[in-house]
N, CA, C and O atoms as a Tinker XYZ file with bonds, in Angstrom:
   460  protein
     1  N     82.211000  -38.295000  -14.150000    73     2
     2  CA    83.364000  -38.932000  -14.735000    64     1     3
     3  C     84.622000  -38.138000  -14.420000    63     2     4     5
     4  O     85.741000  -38.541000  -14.102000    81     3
     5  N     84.166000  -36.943000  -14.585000    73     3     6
     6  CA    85.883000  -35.695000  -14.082000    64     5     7
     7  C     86.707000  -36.093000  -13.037000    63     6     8     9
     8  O     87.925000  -36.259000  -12.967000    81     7
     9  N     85.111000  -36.302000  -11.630000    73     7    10
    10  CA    85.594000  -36.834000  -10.699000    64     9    11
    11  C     86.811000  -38.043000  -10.512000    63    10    12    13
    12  O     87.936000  -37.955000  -10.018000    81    11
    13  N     86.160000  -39.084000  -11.061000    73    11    14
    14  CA    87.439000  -40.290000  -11.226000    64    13    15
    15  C     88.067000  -40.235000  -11.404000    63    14    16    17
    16  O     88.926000  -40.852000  -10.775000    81    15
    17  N     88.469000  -39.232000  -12.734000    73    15    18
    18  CA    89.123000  -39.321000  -13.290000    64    17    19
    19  C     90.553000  -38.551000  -12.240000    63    18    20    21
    20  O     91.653000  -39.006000  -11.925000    81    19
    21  N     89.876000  -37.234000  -11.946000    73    19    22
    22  CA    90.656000  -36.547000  -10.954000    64    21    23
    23  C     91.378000  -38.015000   -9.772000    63    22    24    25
    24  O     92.469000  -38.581000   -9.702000    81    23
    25  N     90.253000  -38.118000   -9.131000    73    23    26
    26  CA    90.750000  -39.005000   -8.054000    64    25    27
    27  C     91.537000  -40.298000   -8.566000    63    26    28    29
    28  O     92.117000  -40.903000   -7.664000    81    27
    29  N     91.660000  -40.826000   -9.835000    73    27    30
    30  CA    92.534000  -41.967000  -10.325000    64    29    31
    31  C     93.889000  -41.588000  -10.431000    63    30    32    33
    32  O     94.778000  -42.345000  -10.042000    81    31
    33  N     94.231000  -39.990000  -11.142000    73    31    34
    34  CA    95.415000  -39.358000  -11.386000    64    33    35
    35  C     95.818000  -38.956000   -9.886000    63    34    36    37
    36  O     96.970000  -39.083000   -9.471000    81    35
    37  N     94.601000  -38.386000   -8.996000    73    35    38
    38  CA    95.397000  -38.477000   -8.093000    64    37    39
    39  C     96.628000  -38.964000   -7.141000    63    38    40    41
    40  O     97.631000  -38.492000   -6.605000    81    39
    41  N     95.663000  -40.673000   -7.309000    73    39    42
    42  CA    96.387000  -41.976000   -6.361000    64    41    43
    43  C     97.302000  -42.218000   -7.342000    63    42    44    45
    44  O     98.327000  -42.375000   -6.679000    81    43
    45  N     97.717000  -42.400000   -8.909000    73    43    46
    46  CA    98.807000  -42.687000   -9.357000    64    45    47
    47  C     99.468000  -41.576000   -9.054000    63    46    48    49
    48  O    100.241000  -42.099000   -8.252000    81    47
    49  N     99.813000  -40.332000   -9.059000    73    47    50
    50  CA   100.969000  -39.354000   -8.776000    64    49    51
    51  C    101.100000  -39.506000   -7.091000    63    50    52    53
    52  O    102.272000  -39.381000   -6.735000    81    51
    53  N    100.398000  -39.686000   -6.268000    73    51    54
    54  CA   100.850000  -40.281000   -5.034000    64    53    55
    55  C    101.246000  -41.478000   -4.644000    63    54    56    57
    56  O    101.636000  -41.616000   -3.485000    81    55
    57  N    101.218000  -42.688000   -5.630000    73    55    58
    58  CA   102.143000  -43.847000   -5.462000    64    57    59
    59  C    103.643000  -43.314000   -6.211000    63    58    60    61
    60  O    104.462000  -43.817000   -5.441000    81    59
    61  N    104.256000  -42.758000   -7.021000    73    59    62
    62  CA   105.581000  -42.138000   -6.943000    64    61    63
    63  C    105.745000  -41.414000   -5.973000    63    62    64    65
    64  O    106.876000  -40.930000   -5.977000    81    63
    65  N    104.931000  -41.008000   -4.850000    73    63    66
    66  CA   106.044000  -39.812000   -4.099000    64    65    67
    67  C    106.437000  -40.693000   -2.537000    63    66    68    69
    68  O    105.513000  -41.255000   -1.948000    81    67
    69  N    107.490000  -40.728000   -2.115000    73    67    70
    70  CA   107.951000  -41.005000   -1.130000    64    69    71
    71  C    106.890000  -40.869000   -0.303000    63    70    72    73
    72  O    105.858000  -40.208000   -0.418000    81    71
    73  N    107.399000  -41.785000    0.784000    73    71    74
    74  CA   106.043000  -41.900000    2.423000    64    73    75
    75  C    106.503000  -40.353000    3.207000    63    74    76    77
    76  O    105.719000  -39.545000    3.703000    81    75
    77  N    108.096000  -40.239000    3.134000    73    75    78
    78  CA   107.938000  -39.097000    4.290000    64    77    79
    79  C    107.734000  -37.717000    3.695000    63    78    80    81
    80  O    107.713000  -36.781000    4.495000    81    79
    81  N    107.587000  -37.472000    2.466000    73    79    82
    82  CA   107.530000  -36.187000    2.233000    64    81    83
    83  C    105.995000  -36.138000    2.415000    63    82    84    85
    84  O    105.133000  -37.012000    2.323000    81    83
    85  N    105.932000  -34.403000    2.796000    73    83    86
    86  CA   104.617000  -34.074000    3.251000    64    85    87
    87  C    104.125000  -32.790000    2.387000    63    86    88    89
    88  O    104.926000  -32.184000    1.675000    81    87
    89  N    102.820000  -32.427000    2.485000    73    87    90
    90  CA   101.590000  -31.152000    1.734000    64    89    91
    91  C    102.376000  -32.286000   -0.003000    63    90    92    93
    92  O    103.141000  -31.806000   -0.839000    81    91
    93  N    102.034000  -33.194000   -0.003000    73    91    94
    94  CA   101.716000  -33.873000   -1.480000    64    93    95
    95  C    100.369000  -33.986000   -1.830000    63    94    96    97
    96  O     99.430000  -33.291000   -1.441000    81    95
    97  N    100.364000  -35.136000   -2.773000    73    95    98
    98  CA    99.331000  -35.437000   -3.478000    64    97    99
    99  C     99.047000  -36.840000   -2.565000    63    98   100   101
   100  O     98.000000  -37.338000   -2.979000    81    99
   101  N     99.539000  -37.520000   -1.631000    73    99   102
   102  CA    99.583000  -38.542000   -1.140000    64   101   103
   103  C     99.058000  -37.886000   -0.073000    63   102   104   105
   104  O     97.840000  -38.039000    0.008000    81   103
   105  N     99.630000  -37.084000    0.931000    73   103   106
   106  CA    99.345000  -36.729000    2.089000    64   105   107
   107  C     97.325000  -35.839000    1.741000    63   106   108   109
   108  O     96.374000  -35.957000    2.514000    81   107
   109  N     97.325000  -35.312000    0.821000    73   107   110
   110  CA    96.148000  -34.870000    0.351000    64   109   111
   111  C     94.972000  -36.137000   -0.199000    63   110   112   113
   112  O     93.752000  -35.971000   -0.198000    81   111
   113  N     95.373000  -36.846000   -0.453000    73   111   114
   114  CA    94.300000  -38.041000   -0.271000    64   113   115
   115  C     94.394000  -38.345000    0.496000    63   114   116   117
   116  O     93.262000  -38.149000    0.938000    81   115
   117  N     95.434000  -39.207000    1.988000    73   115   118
   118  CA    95.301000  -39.678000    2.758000    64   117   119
   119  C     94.375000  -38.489000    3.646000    63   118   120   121
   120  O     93.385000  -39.025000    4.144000    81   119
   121  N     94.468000  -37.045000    3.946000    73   119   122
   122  CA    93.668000  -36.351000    4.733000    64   121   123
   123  C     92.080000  -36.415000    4.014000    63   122   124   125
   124  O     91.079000  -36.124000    4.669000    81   123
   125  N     92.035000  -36.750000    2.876000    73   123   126
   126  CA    90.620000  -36.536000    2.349000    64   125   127
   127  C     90.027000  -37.641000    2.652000    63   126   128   129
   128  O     88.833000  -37.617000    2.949000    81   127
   129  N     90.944000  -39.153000    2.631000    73   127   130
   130  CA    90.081000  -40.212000    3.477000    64   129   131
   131  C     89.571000  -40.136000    4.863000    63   130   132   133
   132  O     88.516000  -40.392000    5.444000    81   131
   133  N     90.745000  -39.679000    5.160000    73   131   134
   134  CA    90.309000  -39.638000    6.654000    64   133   135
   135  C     89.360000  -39.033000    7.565000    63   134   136   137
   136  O     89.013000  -39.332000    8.707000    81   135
   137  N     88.918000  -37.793000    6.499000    73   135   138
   138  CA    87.797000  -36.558000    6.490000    64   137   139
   139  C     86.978000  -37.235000    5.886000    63   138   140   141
   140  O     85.893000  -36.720000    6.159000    81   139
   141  N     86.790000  -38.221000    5.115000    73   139   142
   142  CA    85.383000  -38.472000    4.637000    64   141   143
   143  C     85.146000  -39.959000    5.909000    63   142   144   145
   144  O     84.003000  -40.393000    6.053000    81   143
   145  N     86.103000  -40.477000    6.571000    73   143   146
   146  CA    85.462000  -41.726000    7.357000    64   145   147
   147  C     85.467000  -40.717000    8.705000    63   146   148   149
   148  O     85.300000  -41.420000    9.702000    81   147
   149  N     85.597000  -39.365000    9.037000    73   147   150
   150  CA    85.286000  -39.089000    9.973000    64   149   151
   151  C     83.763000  -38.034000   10.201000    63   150   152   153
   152  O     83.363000  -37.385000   11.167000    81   151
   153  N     83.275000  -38.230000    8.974000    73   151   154
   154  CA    82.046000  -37.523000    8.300000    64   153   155
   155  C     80.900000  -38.150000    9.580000    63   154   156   157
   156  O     81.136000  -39.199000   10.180000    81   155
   157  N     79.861000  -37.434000    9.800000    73   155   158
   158  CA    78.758000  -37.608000   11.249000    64   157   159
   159  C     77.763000  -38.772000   10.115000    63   158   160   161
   160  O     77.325000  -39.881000   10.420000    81   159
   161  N     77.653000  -38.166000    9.001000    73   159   162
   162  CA    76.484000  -38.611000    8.627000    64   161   163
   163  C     77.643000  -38.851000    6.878000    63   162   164   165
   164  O     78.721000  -38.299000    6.653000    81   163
   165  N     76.923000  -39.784000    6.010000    73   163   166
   166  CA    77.364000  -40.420000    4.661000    64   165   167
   167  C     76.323000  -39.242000    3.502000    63   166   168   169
   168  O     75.158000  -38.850000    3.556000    81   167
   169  N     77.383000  -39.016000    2.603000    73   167   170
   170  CA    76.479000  -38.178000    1.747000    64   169   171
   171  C     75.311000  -38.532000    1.325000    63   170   172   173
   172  O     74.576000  -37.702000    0.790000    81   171
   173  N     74.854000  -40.124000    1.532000    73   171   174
   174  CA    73.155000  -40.087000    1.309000    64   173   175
   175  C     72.341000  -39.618000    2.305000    63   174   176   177
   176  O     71.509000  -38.746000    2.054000    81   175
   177  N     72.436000  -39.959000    3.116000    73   175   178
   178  CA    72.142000  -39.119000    4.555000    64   177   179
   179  C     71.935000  -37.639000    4.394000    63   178   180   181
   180  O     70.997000  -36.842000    4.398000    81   179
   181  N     73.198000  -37.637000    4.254000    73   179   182
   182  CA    73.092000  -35.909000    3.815000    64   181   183
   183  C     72.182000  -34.901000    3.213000    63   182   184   185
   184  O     71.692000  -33.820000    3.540000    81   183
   185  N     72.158000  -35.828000    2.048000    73   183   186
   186  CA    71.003000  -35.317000    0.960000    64   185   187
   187  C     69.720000  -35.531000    1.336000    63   186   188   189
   188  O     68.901000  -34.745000    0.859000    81   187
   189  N     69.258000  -36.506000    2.167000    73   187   190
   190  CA    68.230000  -36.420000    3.010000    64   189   191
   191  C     67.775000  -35.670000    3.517000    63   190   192   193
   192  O     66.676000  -35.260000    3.143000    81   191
   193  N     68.414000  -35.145000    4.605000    73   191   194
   194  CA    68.246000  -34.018000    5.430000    64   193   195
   195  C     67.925000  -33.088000    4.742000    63   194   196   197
   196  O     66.745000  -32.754000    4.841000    81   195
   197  N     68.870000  -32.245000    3.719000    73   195   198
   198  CA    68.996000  -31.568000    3.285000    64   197   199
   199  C     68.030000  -31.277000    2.456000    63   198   200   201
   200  O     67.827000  -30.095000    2.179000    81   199
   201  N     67.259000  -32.280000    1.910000    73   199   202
   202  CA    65.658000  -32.077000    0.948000    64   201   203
   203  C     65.306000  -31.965000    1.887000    63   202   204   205
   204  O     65.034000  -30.773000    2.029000    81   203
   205  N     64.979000  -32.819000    3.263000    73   203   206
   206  CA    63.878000  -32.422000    4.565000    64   205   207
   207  C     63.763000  -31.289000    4.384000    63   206   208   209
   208  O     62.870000  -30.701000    3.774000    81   207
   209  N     65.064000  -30.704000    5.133000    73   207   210
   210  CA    65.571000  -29.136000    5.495000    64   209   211
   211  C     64.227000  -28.572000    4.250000    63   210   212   213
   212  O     63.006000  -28.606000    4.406000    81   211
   213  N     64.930000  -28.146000    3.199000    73   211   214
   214  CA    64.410000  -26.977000    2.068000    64   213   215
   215  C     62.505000  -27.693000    1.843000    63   214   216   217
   216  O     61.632000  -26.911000    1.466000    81   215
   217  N     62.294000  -28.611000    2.025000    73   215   218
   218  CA    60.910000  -28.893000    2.025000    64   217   219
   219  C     59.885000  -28.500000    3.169000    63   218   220   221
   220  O     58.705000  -28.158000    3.084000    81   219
   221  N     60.658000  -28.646000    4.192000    73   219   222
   222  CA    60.144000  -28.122000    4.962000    64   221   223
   223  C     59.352000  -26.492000    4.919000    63   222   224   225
   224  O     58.247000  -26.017000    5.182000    81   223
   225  N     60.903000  -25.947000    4.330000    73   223   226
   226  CA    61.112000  -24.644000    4.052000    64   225   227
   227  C     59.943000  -24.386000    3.575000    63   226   228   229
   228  O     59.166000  -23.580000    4.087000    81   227
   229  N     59.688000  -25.148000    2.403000    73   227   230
   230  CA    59.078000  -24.656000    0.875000    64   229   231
   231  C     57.363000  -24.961000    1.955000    63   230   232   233
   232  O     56.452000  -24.145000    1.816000    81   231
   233  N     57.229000  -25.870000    2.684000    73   231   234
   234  CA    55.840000  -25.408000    3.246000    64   233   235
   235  C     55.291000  -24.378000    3.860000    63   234   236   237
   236  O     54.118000  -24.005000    3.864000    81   235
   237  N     56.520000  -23.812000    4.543000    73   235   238
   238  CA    55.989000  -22.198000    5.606000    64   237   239
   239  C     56.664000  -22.781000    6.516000    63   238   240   241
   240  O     57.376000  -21.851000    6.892000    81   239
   241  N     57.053000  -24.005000    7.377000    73   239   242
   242  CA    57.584000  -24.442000    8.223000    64   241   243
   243  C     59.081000  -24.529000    8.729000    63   242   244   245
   244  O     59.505000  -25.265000    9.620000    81   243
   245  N     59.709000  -23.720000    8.050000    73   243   246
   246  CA    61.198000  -23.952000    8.554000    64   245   247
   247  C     61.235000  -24.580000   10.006000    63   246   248   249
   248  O     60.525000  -24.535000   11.010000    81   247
   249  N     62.584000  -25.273000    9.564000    73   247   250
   250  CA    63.471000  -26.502000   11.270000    64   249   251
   251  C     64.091000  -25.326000   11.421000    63   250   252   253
   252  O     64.582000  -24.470000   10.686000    81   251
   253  N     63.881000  -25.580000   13.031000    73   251   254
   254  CA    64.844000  -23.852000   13.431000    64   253   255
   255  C     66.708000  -25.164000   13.374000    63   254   256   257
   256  O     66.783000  -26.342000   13.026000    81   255
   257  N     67.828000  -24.216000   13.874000    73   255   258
   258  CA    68.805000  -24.830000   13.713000    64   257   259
   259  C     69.054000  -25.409000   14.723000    63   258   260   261
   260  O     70.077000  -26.080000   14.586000    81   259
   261  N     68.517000  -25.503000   15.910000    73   259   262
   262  CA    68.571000  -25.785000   16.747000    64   261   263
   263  C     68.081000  -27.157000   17.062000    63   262   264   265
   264  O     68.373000  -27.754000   18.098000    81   263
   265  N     67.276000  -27.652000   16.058000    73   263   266
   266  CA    66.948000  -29.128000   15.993000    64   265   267
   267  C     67.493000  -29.988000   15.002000    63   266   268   269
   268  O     67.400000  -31.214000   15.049000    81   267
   269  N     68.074000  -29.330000   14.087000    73   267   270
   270  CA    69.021000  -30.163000   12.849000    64   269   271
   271  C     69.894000  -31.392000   13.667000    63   270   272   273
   272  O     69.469000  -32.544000   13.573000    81   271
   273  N     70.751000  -31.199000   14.227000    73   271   274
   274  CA    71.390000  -32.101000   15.203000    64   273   275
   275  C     70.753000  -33.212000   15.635000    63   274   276   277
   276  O     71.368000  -34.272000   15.520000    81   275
   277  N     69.589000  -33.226000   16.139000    73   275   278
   278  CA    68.518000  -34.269000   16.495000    64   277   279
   279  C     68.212000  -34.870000   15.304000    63   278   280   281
   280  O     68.207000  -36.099000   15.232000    81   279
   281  N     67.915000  -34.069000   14.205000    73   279   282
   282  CA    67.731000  -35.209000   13.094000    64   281   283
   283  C     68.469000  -35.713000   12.660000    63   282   284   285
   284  O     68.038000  -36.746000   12.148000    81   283
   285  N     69.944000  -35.517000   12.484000    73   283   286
   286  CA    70.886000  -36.219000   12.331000    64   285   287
   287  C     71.379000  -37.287000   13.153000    63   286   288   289
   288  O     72.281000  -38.059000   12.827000    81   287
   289  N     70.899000  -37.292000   13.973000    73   287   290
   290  CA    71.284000  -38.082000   15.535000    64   289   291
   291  C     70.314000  -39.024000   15.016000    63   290   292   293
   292  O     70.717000  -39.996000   14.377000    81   291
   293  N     68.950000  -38.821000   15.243000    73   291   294
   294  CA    67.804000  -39.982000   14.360000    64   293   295
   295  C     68.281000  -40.429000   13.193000    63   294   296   297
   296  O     68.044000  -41.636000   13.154000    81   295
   297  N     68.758000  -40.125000   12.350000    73   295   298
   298  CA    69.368000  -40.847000   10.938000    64   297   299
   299  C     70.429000  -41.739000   11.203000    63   298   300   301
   300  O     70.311000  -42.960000   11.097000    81   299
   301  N     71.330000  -41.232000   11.502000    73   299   302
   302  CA    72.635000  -41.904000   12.313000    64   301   303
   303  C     72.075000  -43.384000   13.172000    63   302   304   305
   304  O     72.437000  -44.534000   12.927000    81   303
   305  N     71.374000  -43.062000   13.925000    73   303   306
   306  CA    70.854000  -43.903000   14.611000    64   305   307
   307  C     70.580000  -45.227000   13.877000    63   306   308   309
   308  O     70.771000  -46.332000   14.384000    81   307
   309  N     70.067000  -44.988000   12.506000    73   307   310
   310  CA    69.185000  -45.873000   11.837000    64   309   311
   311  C     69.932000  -46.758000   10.805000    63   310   312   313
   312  O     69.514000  -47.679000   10.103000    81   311
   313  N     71.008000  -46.271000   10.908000    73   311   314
   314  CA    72.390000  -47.407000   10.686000    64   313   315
   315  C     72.375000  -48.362000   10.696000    63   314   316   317
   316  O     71.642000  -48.643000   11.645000    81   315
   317  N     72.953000  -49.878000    9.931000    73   315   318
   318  CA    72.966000  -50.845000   11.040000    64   317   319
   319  C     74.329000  -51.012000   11.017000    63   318   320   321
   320  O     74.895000  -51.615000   10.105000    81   319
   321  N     75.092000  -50.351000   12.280000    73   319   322
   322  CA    76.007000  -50.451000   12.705000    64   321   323
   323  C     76.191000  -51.715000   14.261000    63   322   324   325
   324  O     75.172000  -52.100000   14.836000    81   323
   325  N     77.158000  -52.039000   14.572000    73   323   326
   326  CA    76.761000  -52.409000   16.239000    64   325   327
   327  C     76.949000  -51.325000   17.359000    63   326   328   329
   328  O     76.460000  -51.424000   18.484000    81   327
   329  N     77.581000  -50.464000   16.995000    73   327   330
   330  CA    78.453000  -49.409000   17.872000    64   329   331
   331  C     76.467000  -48.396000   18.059000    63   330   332   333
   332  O     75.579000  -48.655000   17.247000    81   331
   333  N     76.315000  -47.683000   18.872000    73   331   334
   334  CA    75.293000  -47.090000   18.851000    64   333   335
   335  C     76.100000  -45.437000   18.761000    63   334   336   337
   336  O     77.204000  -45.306000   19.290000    81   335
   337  N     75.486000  -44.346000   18.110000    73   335   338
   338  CA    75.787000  -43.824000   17.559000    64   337   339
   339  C     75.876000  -42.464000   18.559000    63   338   340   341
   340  O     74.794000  -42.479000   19.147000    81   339
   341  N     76.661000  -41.273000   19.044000    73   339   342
   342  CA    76.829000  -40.140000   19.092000    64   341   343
   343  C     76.317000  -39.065000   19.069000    63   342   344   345
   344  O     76.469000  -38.463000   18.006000    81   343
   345  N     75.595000  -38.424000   20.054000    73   343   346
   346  CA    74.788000  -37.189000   19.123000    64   345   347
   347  C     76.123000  -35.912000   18.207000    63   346   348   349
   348  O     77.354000  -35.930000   18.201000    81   347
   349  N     75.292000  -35.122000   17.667000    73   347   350
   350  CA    76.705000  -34.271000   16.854000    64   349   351
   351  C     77.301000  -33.588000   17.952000    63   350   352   353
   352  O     76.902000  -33.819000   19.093000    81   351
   353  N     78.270000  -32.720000   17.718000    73   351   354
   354  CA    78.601000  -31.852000   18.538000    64   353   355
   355  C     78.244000  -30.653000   18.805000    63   354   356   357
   356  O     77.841000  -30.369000   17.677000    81   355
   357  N     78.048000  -29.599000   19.486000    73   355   358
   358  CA    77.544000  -28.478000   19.837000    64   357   359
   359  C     77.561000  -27.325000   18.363000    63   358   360   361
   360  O     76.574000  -26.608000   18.199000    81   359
   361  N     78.536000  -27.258000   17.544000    73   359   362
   362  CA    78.907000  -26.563000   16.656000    64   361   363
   363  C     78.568000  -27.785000   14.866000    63   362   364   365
   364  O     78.950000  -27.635000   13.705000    81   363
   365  N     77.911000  -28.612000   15.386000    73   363   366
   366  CA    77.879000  -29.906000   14.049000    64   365   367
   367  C     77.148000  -28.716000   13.044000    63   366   368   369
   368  O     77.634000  -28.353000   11.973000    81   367
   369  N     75.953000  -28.229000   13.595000    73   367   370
   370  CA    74.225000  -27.526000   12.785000    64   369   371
   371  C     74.987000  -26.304000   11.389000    63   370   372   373
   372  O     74.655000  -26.246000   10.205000    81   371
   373  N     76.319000  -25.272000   12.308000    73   371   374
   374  CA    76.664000  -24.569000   11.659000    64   373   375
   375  C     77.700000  -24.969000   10.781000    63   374   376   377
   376  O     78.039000  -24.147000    9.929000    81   375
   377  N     78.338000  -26.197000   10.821000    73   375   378
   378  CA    79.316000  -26.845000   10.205000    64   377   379
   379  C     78.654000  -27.486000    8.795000    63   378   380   381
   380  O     79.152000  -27.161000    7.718000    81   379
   381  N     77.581000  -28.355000    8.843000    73   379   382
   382  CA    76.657000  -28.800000    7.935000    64   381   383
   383  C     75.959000  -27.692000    6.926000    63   382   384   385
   384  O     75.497000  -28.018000    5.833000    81   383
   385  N     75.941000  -26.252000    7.465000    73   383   386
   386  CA    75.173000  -25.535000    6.673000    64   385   387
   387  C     76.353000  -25.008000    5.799000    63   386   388   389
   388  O     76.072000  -24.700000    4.641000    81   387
   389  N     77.546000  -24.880000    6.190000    73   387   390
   390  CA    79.124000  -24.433000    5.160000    64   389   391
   391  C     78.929000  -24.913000    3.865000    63   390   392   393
   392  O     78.981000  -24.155000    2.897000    81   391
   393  N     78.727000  -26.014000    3.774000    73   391   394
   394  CA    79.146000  -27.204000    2.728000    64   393   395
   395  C     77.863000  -27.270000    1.392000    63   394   396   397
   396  O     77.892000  -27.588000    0.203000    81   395
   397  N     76.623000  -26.707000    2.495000    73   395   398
   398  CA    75.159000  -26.697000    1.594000    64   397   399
   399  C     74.618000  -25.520000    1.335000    63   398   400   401
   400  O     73.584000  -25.233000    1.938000    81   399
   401  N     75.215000  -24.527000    0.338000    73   399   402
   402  CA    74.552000  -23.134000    0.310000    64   401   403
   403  C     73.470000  -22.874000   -0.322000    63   402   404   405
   404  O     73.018000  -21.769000   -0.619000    81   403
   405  N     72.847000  -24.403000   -0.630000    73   403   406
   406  CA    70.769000  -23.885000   -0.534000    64   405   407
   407  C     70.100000  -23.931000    0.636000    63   406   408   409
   408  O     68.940000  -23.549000    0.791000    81   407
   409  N     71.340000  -24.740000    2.095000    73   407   410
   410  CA    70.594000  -23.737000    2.943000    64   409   411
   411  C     71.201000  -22.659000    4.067000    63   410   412   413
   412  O     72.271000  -22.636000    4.675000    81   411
   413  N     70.067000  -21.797000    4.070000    73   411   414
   414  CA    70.592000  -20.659000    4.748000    64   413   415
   415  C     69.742000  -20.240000    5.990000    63   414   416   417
   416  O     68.523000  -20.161000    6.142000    81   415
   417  N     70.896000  -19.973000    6.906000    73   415   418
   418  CA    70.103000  -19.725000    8.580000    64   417   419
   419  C     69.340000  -18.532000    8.308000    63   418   420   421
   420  O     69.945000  -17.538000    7.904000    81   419
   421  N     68.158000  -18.501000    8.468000    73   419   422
   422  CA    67.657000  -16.485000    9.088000    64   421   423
   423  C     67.540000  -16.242000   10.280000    63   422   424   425
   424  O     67.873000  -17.286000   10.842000    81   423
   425  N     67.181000  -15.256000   11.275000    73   423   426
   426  CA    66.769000  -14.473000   11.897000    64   425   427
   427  C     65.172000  -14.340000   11.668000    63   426   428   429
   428  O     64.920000  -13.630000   10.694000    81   427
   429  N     64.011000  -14.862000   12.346000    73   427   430
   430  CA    62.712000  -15.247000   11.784000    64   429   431
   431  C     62.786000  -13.357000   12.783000    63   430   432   433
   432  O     63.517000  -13.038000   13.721000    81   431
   433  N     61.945000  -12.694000   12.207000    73   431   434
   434  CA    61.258000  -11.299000   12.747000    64   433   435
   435  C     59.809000  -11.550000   13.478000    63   434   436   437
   436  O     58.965000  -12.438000   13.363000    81   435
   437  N     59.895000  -10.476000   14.205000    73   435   438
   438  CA    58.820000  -11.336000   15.191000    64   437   439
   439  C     57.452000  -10.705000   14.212000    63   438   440   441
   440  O     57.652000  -10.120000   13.148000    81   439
   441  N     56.293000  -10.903000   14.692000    73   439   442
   442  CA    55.270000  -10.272000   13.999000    64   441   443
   443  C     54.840000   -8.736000   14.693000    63   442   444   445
   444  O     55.521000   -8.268000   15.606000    81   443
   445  N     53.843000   -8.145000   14.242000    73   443   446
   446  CA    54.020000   -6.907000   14.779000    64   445   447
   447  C     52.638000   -7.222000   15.787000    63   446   448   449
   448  O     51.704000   -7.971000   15.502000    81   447
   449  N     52.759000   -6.656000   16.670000    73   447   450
   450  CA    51.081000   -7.191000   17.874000    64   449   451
   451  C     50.480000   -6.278000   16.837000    63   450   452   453
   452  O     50.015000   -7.112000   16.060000    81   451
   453  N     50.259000   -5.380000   16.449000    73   451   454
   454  CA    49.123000   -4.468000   15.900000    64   453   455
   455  C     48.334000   -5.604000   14.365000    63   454   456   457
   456  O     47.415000   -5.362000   13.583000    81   455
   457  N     48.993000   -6.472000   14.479000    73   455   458
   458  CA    48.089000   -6.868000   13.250000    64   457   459
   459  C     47.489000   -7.984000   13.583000    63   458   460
   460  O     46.712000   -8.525000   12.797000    81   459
C-alpha cells in the first residue's frame, strides 16, 4: 500500500511542475517508466529465475553465471509477443545479480586431487 501511495503523490506533485523544468518529480517518473519498459525480463519473470537460481543452489547444483543469460533468453522467448526476442547483453548476468542480494556469484575452489 506505501507503494501507491508513494507513486500516487508522486504523479500528483508532477502534474504541477512545468514540462521544461528538469531532476523533478516528473522527470523522475518519466525515467522510472522508461526503465521499467526497458527491463529484459518483467518482475514475474524475474522472480522465476531467481527461485530457479537459489533452488538450484539449495540442491548442490549451482547455474554457473555464465548460463543465466540463456535462461533468460528462454523465458523471454516464451512471451507471446510478435517481435521475437533478443538474447541479453554481454554484461545483462552481472546487472541482474545488483538488484537480487540473495543471489551471490562465488569463485567454486577446485577440489584437492589428494582426496
Amino acid at each position: 500500500m506505501g507503494q501507491k501511495k508513494a507513486l500516487f503523490s508522486g504523479r500528483v506533485l508532477a502534474q504541477c511542475i512545468p514540462h521544461g523544468v528538469r531532476n523533478t518529480y516528473r522527470a523522475l517518473a518519466e525515467h522510472h517508466n522508461k526503465a521499467q519498459s526497458q527491463q529484459y525480463l518483467t518482475p514475474c519473470e524475474e522472480k522465476a529465475i531467481v527461485h530457479f537460481l537459489l533452488q538450484m543452489a539449495e540442491f548442490g547444483q549451482p547455474v554457473r553465471i555464465k548460463h543465466i543469460p540463456s535462461l533468460a533468453f528462454i523465458v523471454a522467448r516464451q512471451r507471446s509477443t510478435n517481435k521475437p526476442a533478443k538474447p541479453p547483453g554481454k554484461n545483462w548476468a552481472r546487472a541482474f545479480e545488483k538488484p537480487h542480494p540473495e543471489l551471490k556469484a562465488r569463485k567454486s575452489t577446485a577440489l584437492d586431487w589428494d582426496r
